[in-house]
N, C-alpha and C positions, 0 to 999 in steps of 0.2 A: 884378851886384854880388857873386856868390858866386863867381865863376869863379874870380877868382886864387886862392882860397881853397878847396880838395878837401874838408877835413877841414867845413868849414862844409856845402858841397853834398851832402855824405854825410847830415849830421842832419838838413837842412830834408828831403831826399828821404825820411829814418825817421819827421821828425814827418809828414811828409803819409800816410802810409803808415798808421800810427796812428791817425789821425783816416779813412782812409778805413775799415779794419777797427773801428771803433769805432761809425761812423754804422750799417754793415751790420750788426754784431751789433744794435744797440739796436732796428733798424729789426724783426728777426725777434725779439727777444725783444719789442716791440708787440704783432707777430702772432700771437706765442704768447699773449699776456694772455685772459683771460675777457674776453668782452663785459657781462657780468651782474655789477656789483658791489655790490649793493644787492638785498634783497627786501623788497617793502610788505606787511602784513597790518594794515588794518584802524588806521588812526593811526599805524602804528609801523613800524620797518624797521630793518636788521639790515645790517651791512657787511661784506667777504668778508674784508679783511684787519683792519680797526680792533676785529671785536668777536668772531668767530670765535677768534681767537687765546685770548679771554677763556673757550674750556670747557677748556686744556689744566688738568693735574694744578698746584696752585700759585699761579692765578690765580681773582682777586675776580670774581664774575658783575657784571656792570654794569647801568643802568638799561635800556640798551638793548634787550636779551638777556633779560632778564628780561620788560618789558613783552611782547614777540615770543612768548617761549613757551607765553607767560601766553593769548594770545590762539590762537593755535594749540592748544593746548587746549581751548579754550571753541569752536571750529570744530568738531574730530574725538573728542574725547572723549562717546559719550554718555551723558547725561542723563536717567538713566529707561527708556535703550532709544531716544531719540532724540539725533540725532546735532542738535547747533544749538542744543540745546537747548526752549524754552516759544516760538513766534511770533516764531522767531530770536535768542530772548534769551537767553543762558544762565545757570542759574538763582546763579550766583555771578557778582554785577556788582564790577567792576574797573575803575576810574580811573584807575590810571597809578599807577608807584613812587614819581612825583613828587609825587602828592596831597597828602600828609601835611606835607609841606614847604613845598607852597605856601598848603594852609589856614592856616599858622603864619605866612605871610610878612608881613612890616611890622610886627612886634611886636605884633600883634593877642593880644589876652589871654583871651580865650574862641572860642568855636566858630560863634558866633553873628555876630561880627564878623568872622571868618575866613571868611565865606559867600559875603561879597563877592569874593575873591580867586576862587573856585569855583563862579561864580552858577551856567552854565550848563553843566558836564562830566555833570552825570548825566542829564538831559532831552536833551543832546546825542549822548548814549552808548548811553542806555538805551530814548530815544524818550518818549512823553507823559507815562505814569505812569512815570517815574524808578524811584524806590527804592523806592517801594509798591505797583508792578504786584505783581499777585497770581504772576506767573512767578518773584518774587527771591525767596531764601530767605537772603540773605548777602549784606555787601560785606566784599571783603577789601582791608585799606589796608598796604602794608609800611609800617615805623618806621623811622627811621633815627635811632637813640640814641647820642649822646656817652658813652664809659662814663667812670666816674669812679675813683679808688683811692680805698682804704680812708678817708682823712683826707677825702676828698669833695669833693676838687680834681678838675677835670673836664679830660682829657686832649684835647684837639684831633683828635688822630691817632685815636686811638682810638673807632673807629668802627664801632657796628654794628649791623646789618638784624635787627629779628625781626618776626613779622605778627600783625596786631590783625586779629581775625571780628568785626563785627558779625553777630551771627547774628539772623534774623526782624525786619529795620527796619523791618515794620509795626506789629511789635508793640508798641511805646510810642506806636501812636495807637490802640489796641482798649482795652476794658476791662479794668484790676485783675483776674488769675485766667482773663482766655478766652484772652491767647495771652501767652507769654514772650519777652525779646528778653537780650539779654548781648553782651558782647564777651569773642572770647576770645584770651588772650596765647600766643600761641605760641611761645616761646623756646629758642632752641635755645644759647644760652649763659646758663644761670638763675644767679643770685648771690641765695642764699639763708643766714639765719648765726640760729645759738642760742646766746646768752653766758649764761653763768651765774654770779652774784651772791651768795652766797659759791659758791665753784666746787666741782664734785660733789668727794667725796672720799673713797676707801677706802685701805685698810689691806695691806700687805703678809703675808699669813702670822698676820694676826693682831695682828703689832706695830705698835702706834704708830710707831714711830722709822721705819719705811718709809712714809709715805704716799705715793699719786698722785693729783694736783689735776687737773680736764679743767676749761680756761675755757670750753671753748665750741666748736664744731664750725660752719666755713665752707663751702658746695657753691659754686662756679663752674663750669660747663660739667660735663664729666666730672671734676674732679678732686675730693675731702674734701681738708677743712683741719682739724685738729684740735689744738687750744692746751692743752698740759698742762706740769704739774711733777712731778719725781719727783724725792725725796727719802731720805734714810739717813744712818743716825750711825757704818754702820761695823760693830756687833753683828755685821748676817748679811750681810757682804760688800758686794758691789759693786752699785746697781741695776740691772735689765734693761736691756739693750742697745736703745735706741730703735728701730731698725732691724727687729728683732724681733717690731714689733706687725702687729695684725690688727685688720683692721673687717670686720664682720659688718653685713649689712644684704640685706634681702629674703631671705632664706636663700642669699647667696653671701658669701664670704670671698675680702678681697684684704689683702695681705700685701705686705713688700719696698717702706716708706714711705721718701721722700725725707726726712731729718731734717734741718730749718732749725733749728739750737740755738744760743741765746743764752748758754749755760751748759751747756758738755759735760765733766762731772765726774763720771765713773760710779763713782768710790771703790774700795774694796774692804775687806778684813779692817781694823780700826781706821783705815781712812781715811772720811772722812765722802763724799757722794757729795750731786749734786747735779746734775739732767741735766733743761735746758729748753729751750721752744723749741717747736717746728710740725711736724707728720708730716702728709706731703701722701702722702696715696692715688691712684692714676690707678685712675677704675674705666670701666666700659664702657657704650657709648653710650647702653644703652637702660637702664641702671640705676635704680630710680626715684631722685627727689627729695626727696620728704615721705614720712617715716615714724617707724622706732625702728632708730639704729644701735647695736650695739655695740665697744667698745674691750674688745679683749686685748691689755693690756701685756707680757702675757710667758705664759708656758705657762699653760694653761686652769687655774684656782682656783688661781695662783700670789696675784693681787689681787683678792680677792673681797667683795662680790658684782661683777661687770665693771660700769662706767661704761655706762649708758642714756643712749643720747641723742636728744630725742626733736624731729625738725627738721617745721615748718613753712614754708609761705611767705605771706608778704603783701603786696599790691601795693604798689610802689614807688611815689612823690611823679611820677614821670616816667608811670609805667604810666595812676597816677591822673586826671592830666592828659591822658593820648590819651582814655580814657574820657568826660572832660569838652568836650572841642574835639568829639569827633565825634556825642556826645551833645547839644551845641549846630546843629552842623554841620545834621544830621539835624532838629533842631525846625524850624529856618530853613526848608530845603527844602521840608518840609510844608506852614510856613506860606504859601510863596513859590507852591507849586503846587496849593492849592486853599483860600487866601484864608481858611483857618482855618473852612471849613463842613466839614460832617460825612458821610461817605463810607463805602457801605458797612456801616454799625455800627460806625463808627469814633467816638470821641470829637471832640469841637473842637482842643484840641492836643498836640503830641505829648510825651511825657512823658520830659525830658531825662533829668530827675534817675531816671528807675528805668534807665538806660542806665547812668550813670553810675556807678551802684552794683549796677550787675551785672557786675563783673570776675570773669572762670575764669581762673585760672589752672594749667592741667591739666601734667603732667608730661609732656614729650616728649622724645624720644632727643637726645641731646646732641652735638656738634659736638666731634668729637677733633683738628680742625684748626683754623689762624686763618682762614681765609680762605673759608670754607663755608657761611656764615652766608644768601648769597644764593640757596646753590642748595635750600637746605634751606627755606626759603620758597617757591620754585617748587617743589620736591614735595609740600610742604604744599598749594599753591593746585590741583597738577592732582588730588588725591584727593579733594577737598572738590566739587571740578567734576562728579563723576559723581556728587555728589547731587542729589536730587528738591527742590525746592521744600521738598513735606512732611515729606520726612531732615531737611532746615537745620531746618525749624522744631521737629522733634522733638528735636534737639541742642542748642535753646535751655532745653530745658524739663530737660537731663540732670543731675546733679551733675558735682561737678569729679573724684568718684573714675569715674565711668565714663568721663566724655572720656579721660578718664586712660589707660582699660584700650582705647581703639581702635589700631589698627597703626598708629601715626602712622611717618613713613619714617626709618629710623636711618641709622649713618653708613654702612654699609657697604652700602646699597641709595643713600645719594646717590653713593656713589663709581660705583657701576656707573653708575648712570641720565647720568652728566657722558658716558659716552662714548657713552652710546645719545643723548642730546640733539645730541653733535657731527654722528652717523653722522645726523640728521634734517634738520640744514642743511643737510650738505654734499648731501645726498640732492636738497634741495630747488634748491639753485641748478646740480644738474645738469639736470632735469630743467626751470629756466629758461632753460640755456643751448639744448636741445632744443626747447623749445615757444618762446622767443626773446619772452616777456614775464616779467616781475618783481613781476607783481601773485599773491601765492599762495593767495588765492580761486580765482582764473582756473585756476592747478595744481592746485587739489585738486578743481576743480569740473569740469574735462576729460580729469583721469588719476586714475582710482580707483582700479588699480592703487599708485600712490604714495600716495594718500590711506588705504589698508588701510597701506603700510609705515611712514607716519608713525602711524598710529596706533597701531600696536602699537610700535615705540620710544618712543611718550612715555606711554603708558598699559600699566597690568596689569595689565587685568582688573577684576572689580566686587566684586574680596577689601573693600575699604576700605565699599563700598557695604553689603555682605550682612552686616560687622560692625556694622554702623548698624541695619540692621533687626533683626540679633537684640538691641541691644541699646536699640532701642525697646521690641522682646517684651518683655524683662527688664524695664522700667523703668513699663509701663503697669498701672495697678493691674487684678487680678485678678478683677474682680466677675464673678458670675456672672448673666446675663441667659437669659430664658425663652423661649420660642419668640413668645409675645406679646408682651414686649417688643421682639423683636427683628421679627416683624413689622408695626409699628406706626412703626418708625424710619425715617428719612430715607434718603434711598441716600447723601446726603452722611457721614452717621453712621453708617455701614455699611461706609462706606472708608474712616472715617480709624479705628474699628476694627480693620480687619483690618490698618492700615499699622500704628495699635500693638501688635498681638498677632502679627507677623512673617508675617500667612500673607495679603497680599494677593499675590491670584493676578495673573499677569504681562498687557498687554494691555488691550484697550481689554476691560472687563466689564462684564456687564449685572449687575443685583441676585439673580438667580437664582445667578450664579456668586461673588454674595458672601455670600448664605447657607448655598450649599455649605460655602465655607470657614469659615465660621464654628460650622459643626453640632457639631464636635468640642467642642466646650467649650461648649453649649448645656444649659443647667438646663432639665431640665422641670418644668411646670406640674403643681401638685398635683390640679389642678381639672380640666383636661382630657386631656393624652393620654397621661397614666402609667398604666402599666399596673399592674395590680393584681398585690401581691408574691403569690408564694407559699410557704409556710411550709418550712421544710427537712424533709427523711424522715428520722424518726425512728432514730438513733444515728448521724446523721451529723455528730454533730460543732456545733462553733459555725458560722457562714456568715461565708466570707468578704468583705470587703469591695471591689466590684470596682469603686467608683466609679457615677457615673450614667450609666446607657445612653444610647449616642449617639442621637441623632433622625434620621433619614430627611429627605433634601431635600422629597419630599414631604407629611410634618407638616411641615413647617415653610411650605412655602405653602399649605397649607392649612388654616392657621389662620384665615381671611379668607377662604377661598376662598367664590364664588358657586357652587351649583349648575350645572353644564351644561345648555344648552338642549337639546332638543329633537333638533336636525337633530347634534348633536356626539354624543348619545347611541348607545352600541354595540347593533344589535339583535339582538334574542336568539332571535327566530321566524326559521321557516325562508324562505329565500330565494325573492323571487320569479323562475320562470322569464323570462317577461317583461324584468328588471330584469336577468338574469345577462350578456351585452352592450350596451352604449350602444348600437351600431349599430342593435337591435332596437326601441330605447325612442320610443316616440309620447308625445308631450307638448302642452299647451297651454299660453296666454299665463297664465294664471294659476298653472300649477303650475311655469313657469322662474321667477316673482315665490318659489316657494315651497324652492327648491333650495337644495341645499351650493352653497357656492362650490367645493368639489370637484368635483360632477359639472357644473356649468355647464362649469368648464374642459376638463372630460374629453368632454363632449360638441362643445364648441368643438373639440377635437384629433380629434374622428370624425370630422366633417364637415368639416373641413380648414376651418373661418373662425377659427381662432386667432388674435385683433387683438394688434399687436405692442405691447409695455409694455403692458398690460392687467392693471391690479390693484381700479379698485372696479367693484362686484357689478353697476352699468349697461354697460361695458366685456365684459363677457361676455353679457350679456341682449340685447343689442343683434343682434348677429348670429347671436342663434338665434330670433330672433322670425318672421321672414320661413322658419323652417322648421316654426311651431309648426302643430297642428291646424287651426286656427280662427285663421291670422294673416289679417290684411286686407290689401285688394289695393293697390296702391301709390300711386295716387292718395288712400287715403283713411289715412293713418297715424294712430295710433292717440295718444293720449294719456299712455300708457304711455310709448311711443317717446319724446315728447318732454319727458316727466316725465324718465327717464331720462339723457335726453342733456341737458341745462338742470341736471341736480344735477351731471353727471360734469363739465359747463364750469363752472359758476357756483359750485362747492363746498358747496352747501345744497341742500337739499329742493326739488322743483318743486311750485309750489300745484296742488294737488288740483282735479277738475276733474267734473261731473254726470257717471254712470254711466261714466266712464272707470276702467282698472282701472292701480291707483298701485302703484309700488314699495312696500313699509313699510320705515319705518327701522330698518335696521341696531342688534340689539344690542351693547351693550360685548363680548361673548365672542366675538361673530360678526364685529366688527370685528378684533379678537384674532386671531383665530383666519384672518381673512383676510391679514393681515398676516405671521404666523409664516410661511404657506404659499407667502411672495414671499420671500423673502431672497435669493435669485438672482437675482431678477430685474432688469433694467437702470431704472436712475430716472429717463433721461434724458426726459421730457415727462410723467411724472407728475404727477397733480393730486390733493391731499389733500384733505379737509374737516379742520376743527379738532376735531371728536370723534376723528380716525384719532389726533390728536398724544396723545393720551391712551393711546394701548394701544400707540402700534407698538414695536419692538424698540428699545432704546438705538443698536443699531448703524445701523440705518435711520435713524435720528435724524439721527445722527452724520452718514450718509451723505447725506442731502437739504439737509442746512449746508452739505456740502461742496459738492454739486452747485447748490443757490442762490447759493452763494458770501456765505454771513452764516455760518461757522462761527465761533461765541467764542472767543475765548482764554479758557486751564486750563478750559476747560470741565468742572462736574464733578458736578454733579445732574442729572438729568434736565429740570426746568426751565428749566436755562442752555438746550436745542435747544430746549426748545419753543416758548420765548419770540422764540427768534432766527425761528423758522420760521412764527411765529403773522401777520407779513404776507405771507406768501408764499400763506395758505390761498387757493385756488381756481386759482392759478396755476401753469400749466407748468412745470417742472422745465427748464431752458436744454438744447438737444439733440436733441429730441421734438420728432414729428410734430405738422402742425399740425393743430385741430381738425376734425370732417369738413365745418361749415359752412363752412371758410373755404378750399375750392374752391371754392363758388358767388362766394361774396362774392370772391373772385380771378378769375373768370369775367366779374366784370361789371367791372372795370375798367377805366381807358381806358387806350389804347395798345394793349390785348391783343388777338389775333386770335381773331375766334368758332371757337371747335370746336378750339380748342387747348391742350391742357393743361400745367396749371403742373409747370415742372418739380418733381421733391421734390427738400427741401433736404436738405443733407448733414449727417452728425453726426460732429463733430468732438471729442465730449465722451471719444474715446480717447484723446487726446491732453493731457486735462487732469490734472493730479494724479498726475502719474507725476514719480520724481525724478530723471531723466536722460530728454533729449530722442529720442522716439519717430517722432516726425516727418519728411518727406522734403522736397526744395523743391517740387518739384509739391504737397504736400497745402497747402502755403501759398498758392497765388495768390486761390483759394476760398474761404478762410475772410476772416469778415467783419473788422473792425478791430478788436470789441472782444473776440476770440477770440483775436486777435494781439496785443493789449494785456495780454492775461490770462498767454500763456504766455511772453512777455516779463517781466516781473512772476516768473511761478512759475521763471523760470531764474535770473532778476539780468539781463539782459539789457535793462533798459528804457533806449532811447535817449532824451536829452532835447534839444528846440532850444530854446537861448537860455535865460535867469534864468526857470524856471515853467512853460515852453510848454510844450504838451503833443506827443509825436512824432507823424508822420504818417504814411501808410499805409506810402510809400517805406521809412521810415527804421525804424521796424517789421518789413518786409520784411527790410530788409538787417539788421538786429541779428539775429532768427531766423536768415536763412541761412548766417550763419557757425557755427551749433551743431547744423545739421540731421545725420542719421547719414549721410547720403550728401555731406555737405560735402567738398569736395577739402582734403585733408590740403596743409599750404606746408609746401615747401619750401627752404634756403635754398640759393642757388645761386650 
């Protein structure tokens, strides 16, 4: 068809040409694309081109991006020194940007009926106890507020983000005075205004015919607005040139006002003058809000005395209403999740109305830009994250001037932080397109490396945290407490003490290390261990006053202190020969009943029967009986023996038995004192009594929760272990040998061959409570299920079959061995 026609055969052969260089370019620009367009964190997820785009200089943070960060944060930022936060939860709980929008949805008129719209986000989110686990100190909700102009007509477009703290949302179910809860407004565009009624008014020089009128002074974001008239008949010239003024406020002065005039008639010699209208100030971000500003109309005591003006803020009809919705929100919830009974020392229900009427509104660095409003929320929510439960709540309890005075983040720390949040994605979806998944748990939980370089882009440090506890110090009343007082106290009231006086020490502490801290500012007792003044040397003057002497960690536990028994006592006579090596020492069955737990051990190490994990006092008696004077011979064991061995399995006393000679029970000092002298030692098959849970070290505590696997969450009395560990008394420690009777009793089993011994089982308890995997595939085939169930569990790693089921060994196996250190690294090929 084309032949007779050249000039046609030419184009069709350019369109095909076209189309074939167009298929190849498009085909390698495919090629070129990222595989990875999306990352998930936890509900939320982030797109490489739709929301990335959204950290350049100019551009609105979106809901997206926001939720994402927000979460990513509460991952890597830690909490007190821990990274995750309280049993995973981190202690500022977060809903989504969307929260607040959707509690309002359907025209619901309170917070209460808004509940519905939100039944299950925080039980969903948060896990059983929602918003009153003892882990939450805070929920933070963005706003999304319509603003309105001046006449109160409400602009559509005009839209913008500030964040409402509920701070301690248990606190309105505890009693009137034991704990404080508030919300506080965080706004980074504040619209604050003082009118005045007849309007301030001074004098020119003295004359009347000069006055200047101030109606009133407006604050929006960074800018003052200030409303005046200035007046003259002409006498002394022209009035000052509007432009001319100055506001003084906080001891800065800015100058070079924009003049809006409705009336610009500055006069002069016999011309009458008359200049009105608005001088807009820009002042600087972190400038306060409420105070006492001043106006210089023109050179300093040109108009005297200067115009005071003295600006407040009060929550707004809108402010008021977030107060109210989530002060309902919050009863609801209560009600919903423990059926309105009484929890903890909590009341029956939660008490809206003191929520509601506990609005802060604290002064924070202001927004020099329109469009900033979102990011200045996310820096707001990541500083607030690296507080402690007990920070939040100690910032419910603050006034509104100290929130005031914390580093909250200005503009020129969000502008930086916009390109450290970009350089965090782009970090992160390099580093997917490398590992070749999209889940950023998975990234941070198998590249620590990126999980340090994300943290330090979105976090700086614990500046924001250390200004909370000094200004807990500052804010807790002063009393002075006695050494009696203070040994009499709770160890619960001992730390939250030293949380308000700025000096709890860092770390898991025992009560010892909180009396240290607290010795400094310890009043002594008149009655007991003050020491007697003495009078100054005569012409020396008046005496100065040097405060009261600090007290010694040891007055201080020894105000209560028991006398030492006996066998702790240092002795003072000289040594016996005899005694100057174990090696030398002859002993019989009654005097090992009469020993240190020192030399029992040290005699165990002479004679090489050191029993492995061996901490109560039968554990060492045991294998030095068969070396005593007067042991008996082995068909006829002793009663001792099996007094002994019956308290160290069964956790109590064995009944006493005709002329057999009994262990005596163990004092509280001696039980003490046994205990201090294991702190090294391995727990794995240990067996307590329930008198041990009374003496042993908090940290031991600590550690046998961990190893039963009942440790509490916030755990934070002493108590809280002992309680948890009080059914475990008599019972092995998971890991440990088994008892020495239950070789026989394994001997006589069926199936087993006579004269063959059980193998020993392995202890796998290395491998447990470590925060990256230790583990090789060979140490997996050994271990039992529920050892593989556990370290599945402590990595995230638990496989599930089907809606419930639980996984099986198989599928256990294989989740483990793709995380083991010897795992074969993929490649993609």
């Amino acid at each position: 068809f084309c032949a007779p026609f050249p000039p046609l055969v030419f184009a069709c052969a350019l369109c095909v040409a076209r189309s074939v260089v167009c298929v190849l370019v498009g085909c390698g620009e495919m090629a070129a694309l990222p595989r990875t367009q999306e990352l998930r964190l936890r509900r939320s997820s982030v797109h490489r081109h739709h929301d990335v785009k959204r950290l350049d200089d100019g551009e609105d943070l979106n809901d997206a991006l926001l939720d994402f960060f927000v979460k990513l944060g509460q991952a890597v930022i830690p909490c007190g020194g821990l990274e995750g936060g309280f049993r995973g939860f981190p202690s500022v709980a977060y809903l989504g940007s969307l929260f607040h929008d959707i509690l309002r949805k359907g025209g619901v008129t309170e917070g209460r009926t808004g509940h519905a719209n939100v039944a299950n986000w925080a039980r969903r989110r948060l896990g059983e106890g929602g918003l009153f686990f003892d882990g939450i100190g805070a929920l933070a909700v963005p706003v999304n507020e319509t603003l309105r102009d001046s006449a109160g007509r409400s602009a559509p477009k005009e839209k913008h983000w500030w964040l409402a703290v509920v701070l301690n949302p248990r606190g309105g179910v505890r009693p009137e005075g034991e704990e404080e809860t508030c919300v506080l407004c965080l706004d980074s565009v504040v619209r604050a205004e003082v009118r005045y009624d007849p309007p301030l008014r001074v004098q020119r020089r003295g004359s009347q015919a000069y006055p200047l009128e101030v109606h009133g002074l407006y604050r929006q974001g960074f800018g003052a607005y200030v409303r005046f008239r200035a007046i003259g008949d002409g006498s002394l010239g022209a009035v000052p040139d509007p432009k001319r003024a100055r506001l003084v406020a906080a001891g800065k002065e800015w100058g070079r006002p924009q003049a809006n005039l409705s009336r610009d008639n500055l006069g002069g010699h016999g011309v009458p003058a008359r200049a009105e209208g608005i001088l807009e100030f820009a002042l600087e971000s972190d400038s306060p809000i409420c105070g006492e500003y001043t106006l210089e109309f023109d050179e300093a005591g040109n108009y005297s005395p200067a115009p005071r003006l003295d600006l407040k803020r009060e929550p707004s009809d809108f402010q008021k209403g977030v107060g109210s919705y989530l002060g309902g929100y919050i009863a609801k919830e209560w009600e919903s999740a423990n059926k309105g009974e009484t929890l903890n020392g909590a009341v029956g229900n939660f008490g809206a109305e003191r929520l509601e009427k506990a609005l802060r509104l604290p002064d924070v660095p202001q927004q020099e830009t329109a469009n900033d409003c979102g990011f200045f929320i996310l820096a707001q929510i990541l500083l607030i994250l690296q507080l402690t439960p007990e920070g939040l709540r100690t910032l419910a309890g603050a006034s509104t001037d100290m929130l005031s005075s914390l580093p909250w983040p200005t503009q020129k720390e969000v502008t930086r932080r916009k390109a450290r949040l970009r350089q965090a994605v782009l970090s992160l979806f390099a580093a997917a397109e490398e590992m070749l998944t999209d889940d950023v748990d998975e990234l941070l939980r198998k590249n620590q490396e990126l999980r340090r370089k994300v943290q330090a882009l979105i976090w700086d440090g614990p500046t924001f945290a250390e200004a909370v506890r000094r200004l807990a110090a500052a804010s807790a009343p002063r009393r002075d407490y006695t050494m009696e007082e203070l040994a009499i106290m709770t160890t619960k009231a001992l730390r939250t003490l030293c949380n308000q006086r700025g000096c709890l020490p860092a770390g898991l502490v025992e009560r010892a290390d909180l009396l240290r801290a607290l010795a400094p500012s310890v009043m002594r007792s008149q009655q007991g261990l003050q020491a007697s003044p003495t009078s100054p040397p005569v012409g020396a003057g008046p005496a100065v006053p040097t405060g009261p002497p600090v007290p010694t960690l040891a007055e201080l536990l020894a105000v209560k202190k028991a006398p030492e028994p006996e066998a702790k006592r240092q002795r003072t006579g000289p040594p016996d020969p005899a005694d100057s090596h174990l090696g030398n020492m002859r002993f019989s069955l009654a005097e090992l009943q009469k020993m240190p737990l020192k030399t029992l051990r040290g005699l165990c190490m002479q004679h090489k029967v050191l029993p492995a994990n061996a901490l109560e006092r039968g554990d060492f008696v045991r294998p030095l009986e068969r070396l005593a004077t007067d042991a008996p011979t082995a068909a006829q064991p002793t009663a001792a023996t099996a007094g002994v061995n019956g308290a160290a399995l069964n956790g109590r006393a064995a009944p006493s038995t005709t002329g057999a000679t009994v262990a005596p029970a163990m004092t509280a000092e001696e039980r003490k004192a046994k205990w201090a002298n294991s702190a090294n030692m391995h727990l794995a098959g240990m067996i307590v009594e329930r008198e041990d849970l009374d003496v042993m070290p908090l940290k031991i505590l600590r550690a046998l929760c961990i190893q039963h696997q009942v440790l509490p969450s916030c755990a934070v009395e002493r108590g809280d272990f002992v309680h948890a560990l009080a059914p475990k008394v008599g019972m092995a420690a998971p890991g440990g040998q088994a008892p020495p009777d239950a070789a026989a009793r394994s001997a006589a089993a069926p199936g087993r061959a006579p004269g063959r011994p059980e193998e020993p089982k392995k202890d796998f308890s290395r491998f447990l409570g470590q925060s990256k995997p230790n583990f090789k595939a060979a140490d997996l085939e050994p271990m039992p299920e529920t050892t593989l169930r556990t370290l599945c569990i402590q990595h995230g790693v638990l496989p599930h079959n089907g809606a419930g089921a639980a996984a099986d060994r198989a599928a256990l196996l294989g989740a483990l061995a793709r995380i083991t250190v010897d795992a074969p690294v993929e490649v993609d090929l």
